[in-house]
NUKE-763200 format. One line per field, with one value per residue (C-alpha): residue number from 1; residue in one letter; x, y, z. Coordinates in steps of 0.5 Angstrom, whole numbers, always signed. Layout:
<rs>
tordo (NUM, ...);
rolo (A, ...);
u (X, ...);
v (Y, ...);
w (Z, ...);
</rs>
This chain:
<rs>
tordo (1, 2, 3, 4, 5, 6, 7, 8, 9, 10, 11, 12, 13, 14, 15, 16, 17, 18, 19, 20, 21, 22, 23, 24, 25, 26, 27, 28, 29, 30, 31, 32, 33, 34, 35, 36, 37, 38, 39, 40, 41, 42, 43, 44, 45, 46, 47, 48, 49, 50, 51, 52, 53, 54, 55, 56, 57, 58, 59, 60, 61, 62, 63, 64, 65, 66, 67, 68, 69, 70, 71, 72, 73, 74, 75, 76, 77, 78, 79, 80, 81, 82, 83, 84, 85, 86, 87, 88, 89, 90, 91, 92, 93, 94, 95, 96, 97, 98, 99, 100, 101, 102, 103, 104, 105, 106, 107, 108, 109, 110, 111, 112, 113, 114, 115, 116, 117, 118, 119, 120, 121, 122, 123, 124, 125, 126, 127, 128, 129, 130, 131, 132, 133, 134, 135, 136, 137, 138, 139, 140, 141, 142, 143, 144, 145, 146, 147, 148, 149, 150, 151, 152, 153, 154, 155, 156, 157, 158, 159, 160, 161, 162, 163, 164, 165, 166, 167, 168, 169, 170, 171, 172, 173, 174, 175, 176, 177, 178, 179, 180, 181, 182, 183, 184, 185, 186, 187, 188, 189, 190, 191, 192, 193, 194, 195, 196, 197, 198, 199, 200, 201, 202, 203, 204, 205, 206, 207, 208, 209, 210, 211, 212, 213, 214, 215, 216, 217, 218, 219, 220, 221, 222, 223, 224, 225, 226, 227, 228, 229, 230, 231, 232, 233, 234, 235, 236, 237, 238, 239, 240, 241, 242, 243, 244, 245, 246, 247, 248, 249, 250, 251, 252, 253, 254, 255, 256, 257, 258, 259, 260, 261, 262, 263, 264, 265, 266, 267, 268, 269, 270, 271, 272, 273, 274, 275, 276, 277, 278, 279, 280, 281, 282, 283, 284, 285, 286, 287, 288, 289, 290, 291, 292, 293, 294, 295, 296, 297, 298, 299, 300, 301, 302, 303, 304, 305, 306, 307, 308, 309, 310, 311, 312, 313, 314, 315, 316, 317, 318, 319, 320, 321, 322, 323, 324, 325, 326, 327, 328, 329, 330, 331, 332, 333, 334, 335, 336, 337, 338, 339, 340, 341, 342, 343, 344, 345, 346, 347, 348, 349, 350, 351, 352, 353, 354, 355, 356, 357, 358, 359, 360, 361, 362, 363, 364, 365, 366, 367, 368, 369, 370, 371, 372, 373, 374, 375, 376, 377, 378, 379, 380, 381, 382, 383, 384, 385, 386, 387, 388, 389, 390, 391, 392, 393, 394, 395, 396, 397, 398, 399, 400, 401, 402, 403, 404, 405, 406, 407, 408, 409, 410, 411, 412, 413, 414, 415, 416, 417, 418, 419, 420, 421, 422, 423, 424, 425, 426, 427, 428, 429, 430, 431, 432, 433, 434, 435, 436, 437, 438, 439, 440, 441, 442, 443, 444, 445, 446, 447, 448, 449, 450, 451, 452, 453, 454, 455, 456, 457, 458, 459, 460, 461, 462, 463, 464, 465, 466, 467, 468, 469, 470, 471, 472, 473, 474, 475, 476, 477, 478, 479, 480, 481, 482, 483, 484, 485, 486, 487, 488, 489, 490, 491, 492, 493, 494, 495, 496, 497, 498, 499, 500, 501, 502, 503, 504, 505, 506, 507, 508, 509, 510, 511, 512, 513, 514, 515, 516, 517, 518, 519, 520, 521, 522, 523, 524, 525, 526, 527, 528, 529, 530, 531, 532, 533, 534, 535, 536, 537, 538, 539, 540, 541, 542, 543, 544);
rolo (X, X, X, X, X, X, X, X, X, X, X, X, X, X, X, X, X, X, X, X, X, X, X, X, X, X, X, X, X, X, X, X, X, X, X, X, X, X, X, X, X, X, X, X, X, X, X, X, X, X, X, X, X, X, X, X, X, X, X, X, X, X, X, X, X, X, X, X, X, X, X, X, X, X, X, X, X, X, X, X, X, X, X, X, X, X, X, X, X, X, X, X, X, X, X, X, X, X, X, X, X, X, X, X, X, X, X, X, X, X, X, X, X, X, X, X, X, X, X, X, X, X, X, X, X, X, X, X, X, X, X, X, X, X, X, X, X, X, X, X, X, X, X, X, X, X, X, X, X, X, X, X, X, X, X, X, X, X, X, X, X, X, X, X, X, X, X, X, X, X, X, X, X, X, X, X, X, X, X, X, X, X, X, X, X, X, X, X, X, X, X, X, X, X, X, X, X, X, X, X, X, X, X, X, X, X, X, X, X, X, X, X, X, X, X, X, X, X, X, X, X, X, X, X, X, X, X, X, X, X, X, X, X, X, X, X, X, X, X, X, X, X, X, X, X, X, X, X, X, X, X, X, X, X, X, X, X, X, X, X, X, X, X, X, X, X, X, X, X, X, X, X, X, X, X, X, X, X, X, X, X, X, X, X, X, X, X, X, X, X, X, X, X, X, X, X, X, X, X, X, X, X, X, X, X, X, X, X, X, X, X, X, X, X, X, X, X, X, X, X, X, X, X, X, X, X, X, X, X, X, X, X, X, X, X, X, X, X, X, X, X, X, X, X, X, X, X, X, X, X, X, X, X, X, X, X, X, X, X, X, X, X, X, X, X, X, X, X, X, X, X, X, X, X, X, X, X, X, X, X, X, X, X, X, X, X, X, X, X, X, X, X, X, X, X, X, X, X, X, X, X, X, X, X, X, X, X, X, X, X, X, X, X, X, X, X, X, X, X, X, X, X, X, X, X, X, X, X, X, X, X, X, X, X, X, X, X, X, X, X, X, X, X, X, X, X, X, X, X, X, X, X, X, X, X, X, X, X, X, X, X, X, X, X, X, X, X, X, X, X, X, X, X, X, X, X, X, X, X, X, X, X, X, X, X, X, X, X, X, X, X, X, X, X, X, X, X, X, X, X, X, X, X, X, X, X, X, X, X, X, X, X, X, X, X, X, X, X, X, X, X, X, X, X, X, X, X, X, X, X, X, X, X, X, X, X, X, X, X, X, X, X, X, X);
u (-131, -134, -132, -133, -126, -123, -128, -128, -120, -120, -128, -126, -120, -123, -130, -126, -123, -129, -132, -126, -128, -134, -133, -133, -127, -129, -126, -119, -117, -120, -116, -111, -114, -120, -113, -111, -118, -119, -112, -112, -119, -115, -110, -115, -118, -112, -111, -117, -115, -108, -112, -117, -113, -114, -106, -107, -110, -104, -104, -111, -114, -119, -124, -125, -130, -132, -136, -139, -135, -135, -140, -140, -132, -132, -129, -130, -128, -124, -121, -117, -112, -107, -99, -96, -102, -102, -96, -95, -103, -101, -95, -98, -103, -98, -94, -99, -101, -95, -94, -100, -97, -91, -95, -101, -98, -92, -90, -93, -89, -90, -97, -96, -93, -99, -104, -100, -98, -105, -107, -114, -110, -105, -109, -113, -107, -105, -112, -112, -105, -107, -113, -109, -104, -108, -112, -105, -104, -113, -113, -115, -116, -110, -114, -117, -109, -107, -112, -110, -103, -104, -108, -102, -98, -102, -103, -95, -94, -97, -94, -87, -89, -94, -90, -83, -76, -73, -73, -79, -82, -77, -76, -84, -84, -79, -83, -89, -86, -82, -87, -93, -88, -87, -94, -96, -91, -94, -102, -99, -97, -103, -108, -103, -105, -112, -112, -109, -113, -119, -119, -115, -118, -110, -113, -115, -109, -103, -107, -107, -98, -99, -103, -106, -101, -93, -86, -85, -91, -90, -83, -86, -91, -87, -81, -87, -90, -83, -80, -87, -86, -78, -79, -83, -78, -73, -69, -63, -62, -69, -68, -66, -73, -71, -66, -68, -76, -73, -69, -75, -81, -83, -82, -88, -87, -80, -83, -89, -85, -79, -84, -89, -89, -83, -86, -92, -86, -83, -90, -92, -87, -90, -97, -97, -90, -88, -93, -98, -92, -86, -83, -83, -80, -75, -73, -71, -69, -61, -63, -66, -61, -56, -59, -60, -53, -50, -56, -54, -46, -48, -53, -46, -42, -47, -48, -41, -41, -46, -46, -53, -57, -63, -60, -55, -60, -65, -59, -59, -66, -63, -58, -64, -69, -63, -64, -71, -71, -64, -69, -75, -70, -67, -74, -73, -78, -72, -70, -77, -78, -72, -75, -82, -78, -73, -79, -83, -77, -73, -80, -79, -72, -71, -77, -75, -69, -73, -77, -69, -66, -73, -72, -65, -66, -71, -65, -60, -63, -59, -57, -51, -47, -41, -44, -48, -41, -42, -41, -50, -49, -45, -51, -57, -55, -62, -63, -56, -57, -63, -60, -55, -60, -63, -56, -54, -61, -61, -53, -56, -53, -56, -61, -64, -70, -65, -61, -65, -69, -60, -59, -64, -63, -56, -57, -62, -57, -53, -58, -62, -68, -67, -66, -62, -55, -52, -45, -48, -52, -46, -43, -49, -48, -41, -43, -49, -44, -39, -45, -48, -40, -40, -46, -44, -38, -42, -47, -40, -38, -45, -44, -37, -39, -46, -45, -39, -32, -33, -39, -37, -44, -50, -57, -61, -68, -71, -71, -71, -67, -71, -77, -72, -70, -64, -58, -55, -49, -46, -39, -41, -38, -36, -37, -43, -40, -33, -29, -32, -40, -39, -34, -40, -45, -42, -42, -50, -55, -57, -62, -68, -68, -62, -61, -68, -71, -67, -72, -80, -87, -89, -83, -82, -90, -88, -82, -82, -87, -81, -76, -79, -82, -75, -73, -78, -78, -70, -70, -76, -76, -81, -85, -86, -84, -88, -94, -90, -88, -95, -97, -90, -90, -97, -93, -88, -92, -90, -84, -82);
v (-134, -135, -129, -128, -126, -132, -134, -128, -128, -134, -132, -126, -128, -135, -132, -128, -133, -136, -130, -130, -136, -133, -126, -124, -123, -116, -114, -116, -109, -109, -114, -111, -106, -112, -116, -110, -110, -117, -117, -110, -113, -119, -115, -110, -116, -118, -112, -111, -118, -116, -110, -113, -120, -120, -119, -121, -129, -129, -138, -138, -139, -133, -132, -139, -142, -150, -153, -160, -162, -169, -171, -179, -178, -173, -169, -161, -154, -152, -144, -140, -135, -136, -132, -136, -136, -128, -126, -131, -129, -121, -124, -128, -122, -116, -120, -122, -115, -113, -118, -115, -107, -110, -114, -109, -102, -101, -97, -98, -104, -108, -106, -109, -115, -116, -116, -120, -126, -129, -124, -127, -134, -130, -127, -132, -137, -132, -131, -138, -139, -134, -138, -144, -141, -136, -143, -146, -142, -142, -149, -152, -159, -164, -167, -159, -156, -162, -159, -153, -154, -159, -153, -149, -154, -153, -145, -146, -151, -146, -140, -144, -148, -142, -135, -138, -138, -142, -149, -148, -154, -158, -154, -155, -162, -162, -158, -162, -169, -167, -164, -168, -175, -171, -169, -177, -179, -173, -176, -183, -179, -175, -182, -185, -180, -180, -188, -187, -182, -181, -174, -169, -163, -160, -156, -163, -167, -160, -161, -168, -167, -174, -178, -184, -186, -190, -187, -191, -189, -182, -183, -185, -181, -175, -178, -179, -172, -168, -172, -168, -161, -161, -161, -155, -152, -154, -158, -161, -166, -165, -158, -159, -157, -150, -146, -150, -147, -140, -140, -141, -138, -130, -125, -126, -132, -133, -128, -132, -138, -136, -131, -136, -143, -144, -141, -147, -153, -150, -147, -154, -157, -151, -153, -160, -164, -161, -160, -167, -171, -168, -175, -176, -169, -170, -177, -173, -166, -168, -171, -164, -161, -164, -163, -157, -154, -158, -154, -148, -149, -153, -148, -142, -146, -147, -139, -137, -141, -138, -134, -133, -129, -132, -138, -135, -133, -139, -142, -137, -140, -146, -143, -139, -144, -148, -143, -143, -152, -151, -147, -152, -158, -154, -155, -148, -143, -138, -143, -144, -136, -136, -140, -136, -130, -132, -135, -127, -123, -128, -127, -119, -119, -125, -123, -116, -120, -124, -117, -114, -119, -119, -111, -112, -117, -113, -107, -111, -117, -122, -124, -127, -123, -123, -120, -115, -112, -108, -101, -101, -96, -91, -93, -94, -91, -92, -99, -102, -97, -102, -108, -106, -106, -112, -117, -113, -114, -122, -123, -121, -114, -112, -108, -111, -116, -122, -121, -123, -129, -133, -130, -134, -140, -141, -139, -144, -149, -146, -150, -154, -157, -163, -169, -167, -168, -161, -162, -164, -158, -153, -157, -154, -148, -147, -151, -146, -140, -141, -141, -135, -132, -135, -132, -125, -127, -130, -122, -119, -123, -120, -113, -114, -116, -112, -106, -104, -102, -99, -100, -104, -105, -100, -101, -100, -100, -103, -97, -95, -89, -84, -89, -94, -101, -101, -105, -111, -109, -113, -117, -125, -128, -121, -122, -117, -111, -112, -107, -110, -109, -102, -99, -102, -99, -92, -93, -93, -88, -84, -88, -84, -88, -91, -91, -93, -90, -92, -94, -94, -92, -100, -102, -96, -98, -106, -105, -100, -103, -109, -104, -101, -108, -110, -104, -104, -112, -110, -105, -107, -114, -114, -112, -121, -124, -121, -123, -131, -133, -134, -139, -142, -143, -147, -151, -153, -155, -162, -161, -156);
w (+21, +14, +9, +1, +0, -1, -6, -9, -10, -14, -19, -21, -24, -26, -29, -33, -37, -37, -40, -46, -48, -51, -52, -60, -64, -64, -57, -59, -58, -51, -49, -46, -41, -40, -37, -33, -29, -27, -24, -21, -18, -16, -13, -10, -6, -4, -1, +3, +6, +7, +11, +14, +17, +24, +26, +33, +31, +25, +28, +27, +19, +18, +13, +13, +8, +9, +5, +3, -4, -6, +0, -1, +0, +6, +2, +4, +0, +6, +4, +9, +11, +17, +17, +12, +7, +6, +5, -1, -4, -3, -7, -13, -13, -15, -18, -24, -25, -26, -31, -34, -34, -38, -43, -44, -41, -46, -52, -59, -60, -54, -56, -63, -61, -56, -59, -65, -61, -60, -54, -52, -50, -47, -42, -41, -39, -35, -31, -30, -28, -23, -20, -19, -16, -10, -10, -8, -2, +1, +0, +8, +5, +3, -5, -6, -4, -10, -15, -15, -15, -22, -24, -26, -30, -36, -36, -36, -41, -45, -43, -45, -50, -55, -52, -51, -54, -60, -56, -52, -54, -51, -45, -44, -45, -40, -35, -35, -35, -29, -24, -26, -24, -18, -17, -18, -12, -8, -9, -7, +0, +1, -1, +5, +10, +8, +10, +17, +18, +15, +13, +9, +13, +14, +21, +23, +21, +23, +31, +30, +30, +27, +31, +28, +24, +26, +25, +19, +16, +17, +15, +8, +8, +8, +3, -2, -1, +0, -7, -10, -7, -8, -15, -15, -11, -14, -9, -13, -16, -18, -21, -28, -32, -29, -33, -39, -38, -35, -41, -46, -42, -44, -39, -36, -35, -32, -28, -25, -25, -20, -17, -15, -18, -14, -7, -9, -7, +0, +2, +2, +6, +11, +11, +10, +11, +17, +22, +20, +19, +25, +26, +19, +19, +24, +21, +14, +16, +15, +9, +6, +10, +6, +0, +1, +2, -3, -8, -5, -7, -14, -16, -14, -18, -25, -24, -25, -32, -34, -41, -41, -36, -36, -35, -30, -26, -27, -23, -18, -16, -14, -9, -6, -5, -3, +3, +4, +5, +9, +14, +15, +16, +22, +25, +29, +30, +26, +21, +19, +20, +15, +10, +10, +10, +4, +0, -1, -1, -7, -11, -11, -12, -17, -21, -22, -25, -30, -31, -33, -37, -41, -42, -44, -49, -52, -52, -54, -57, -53, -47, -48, -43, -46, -53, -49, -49, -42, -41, -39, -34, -39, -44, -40, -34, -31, -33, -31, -24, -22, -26, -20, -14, -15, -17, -9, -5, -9, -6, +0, +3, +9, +9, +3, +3, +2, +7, +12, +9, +9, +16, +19, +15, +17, +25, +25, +22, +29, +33, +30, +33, +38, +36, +31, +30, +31, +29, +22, +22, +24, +17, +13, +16, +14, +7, +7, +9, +2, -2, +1, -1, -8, -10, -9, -13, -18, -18, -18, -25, -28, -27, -29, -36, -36, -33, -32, -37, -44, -49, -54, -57, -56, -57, -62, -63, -71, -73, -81, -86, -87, -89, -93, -89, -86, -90, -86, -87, -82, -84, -85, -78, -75, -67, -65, -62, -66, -70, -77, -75, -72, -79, -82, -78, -79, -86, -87, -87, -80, -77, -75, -68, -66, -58, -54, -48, -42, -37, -41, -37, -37, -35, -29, -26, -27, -23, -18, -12, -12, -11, -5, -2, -2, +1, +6, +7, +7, +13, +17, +18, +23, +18, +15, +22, +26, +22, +20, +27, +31, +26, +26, +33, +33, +26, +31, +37, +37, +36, +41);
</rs>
């Protein structure tokens, strides 16, 4: 069935940052309310896809678009959206326009650093960022999935390299080096399946389950292709670009990069690796199964070293896509379930954690936990309250999105597919458990610092003495929050703003459809899996 949905998800955000592109300097104060249309539009459309998705053919693509591309190479722009496709699509839509509720949604503040911090680039890298990434999750053509997944590295470099933090460069430079390495090893595995084959039509190669090509080629293949998408993962030891890029990026930026950047990787390993290569997916699986956990429990440890909360929570994203690649590698209908699972509910929760360590650097003007001084609950009620929610749902409580994403992972590990060394799996299920019990401590730790006991240090908005600037009096080398910056604190003249709002309109509209999908997701289950086990069974047909 050929539909206009899929084409019109990746124009109307596509066509407007063409349209940016010419658009007279006197528009520079639309540009907030012009981001907001096009990404509400986008999320729109992917609603009525949502609500027009034939849930009972949920194996099948749907609103497919076949059409000639590079014809002399028998190359198509094959577009389509099955079970495993549409959560991550609904996913990536939301999530951008709730990036554009917290840049262009805000106070007068948020309003003026917008619109100083080069606004129509802004919005433009962000639009196509969005193209590249929905693009990622419709294609149905192996060289048009590689474009579209090229396609997101420059808006990011940009968003990192312009809008980030004092060591944004390096932290850029970092992030491009290392997923355009592995995107070449990734090329040089797809150009091997084209050879054997014939095609890059990935319908025609996921029936096919490998026909056409040996067991080492497939083993080859798929070490090539998987070095690729584990770097976008991130899978350790290929994850280290990560928390440096987390750390410098901008909010929004964090929050696209966890949310859907990394779904990119493991999504690939569901649509491509898995089902056209599964001898060479067998012959790996303990391998990715081994790196998975040791991921898992690095990813625990590195956490409760952690001074900085972006970076805490950076690493957290290690241990929770460790998860996600321990499901596929147990090549079983509930491990992959899990994977799939785990992908939707760790870009709610995480990304509601990058959106409250911006709102609480934006408070306190750090992020250092330990210079935060703790007591947020006893200042910010409102803040620490959802701080508090999202740490429980991304430690995994039941009842919370989190929790079911892990279950399903480690029963998979229980009994791995066959052919796989069970004893090995029941190793990495123990291994994978541990990790689940270090990332509670590691959350437990955080609000210890953040939440909990007396303030030491309140937050202040820049605020001036009765129209004059306020004095620094802060003694020279004094440690925030200590004895000497609060003697000197009191002793200067009544600010006229001095604590800030609790939780503010933008951030309240950019956070709240996260919290309810991770309590929805969290109580109804059935919810994902009804709509992912279809297609993860005809995935798996020649491995079952």
């Amino acid at each position: 069935m050929t539909s206009w949905l899929p084409i019109a998800l990746l124009a109307v955000p596509l066509i407007g940052a063409l349209l940016l592109l010419i658009a007279p300097n006197a528009l520079r104060p639309l540009l907030r309310t012009y981001g907001l249309i096009l990404s509400g539009l986008t999320l729109a459309l992917a609603a009525l896809l949502v609500a027009t998705f034939d849930y009972g053919r949920a194996a099948e693509p749907q609103f497919e678009v076949d059409r000639p591309w590079i014809p002399g190479l028998g190359l198509r722009f094959h577009l389509g959206v099955d079970g495993i496709s549409l959560p991550l699509i609904a996913l990536t839509a939301l999530l951008t326009f709730l990036c554009f509720i917290y840049l262009c949604w805000g106070d007068g503040r948020a309003r003026e650093q917008f619109m100083r911090d080069r606004p129509r680039a802004l919005v433009f890298t962000l639009l196509v960022l969005e193209v590249g990434m929905i693009g990622t999750f419709l294609a149905l053509d192996l060289l048009l999935f590689f474009v579209f997944f090229e396609i997101v590295l420059i808006p990011m470099y940009f968003v990192i390299g312009i809008w980030g933090g004092e060591r944004r460069r390096a932290a850029s430079v970092k992030f491009i080096l290392y997923t355009l390495l592995g995107s070449v090893v990734m090329l040089l595995g797809l150009l091997l399946i084209w050879a054997q084959t014939g095609t890059l039509d990935i319908e025609v190669l996921n029936a096919a389950h490998g026909a056409g090509m040996s067991r080492s080629v497939q083993i080859l293949a798929f070490v090539a292709i998987g070095i690729g998408l584990a770097v976008k993962s991130p899978m350790w030891p290929l994850h280290t670009w990560l928390p440096d890029a987390h750390t410098e990026a901008p909010t929004v930026g964090s929050v696209l990069l966890a949310g859907v950047l990394l779904k990119m990787g493991t999504y690939g390993f569901a649509r491509i690796a898995i089902p056209a290569l599964p001898e060479g997916a067998t012959a790996v699986a303990p391998w990715l199964g081994a790196f998975a956990v040791v991921g898992i429990v690095y990813g625990a440890l590195a956490c409760l070293a952690q001074r900085d909360l972006k970076r805490m929570i950076a690493y957290s994203s290690v241990g929770h896509m460790g998860f996600v690649l321990l499901g596929f590698a147990t090549l079983t209908p509930v491990g992959i379930n899990g994977a799939l699972f785990a992908n939707v509910a760790h870009g709610l929760i995480t990304g509601l954690l990058f959106f409250l360590a911006g709102a609480i650097k934006d408070r306190y003007h750090t992020v250092d936990m330990p210079s935060l001084g703790g007591g947020m609950l006893a200042t910010l009620p409102r803040l620490g309250s959802v701080l508090t929610f999202a740490s429980i749902a991304s430690l995994g409580l039941p009842g919370l999105a989190g929790f079911w994403g892990e279950m399903l992972a480690l029963l998979g590990a229980f009994q791995p597919a066959n052919g796989l060394p069970r004893p090995l799996f029941l190793t990495y299920m123990v291994i994978g458990g541990l990790g689940a019990v270090l990332t509670a401590a590691y959350f437990i730790v955080m609000l210890s610092r953040v939440t909990h006991g007396r303030p030491t240090h309140t937050p202040q908005t820049p605020a001036v003495p009765h129209g004059r600037p306020a004095s620094t009096s802060k003694t020279p080398g004094a440690p925030l929050g200590s004895s000497e910056q609060r003697t000197a604190t009191i002793t200067q003249e009544p600010l006229t703003q001095s604590t800030p709002d609790d939780i503010r309109s933008h951030e309240l509209g950019s956070w709240t459809p996260l919290i309810v999908l991770t309590l929805l997701f969290g109580l109804w289950p059935a919810l994902l899996l009804s709509l992912t086990t279809p297609a993860v069974q005809t995935l798996l047909g020649a491995l079952s």
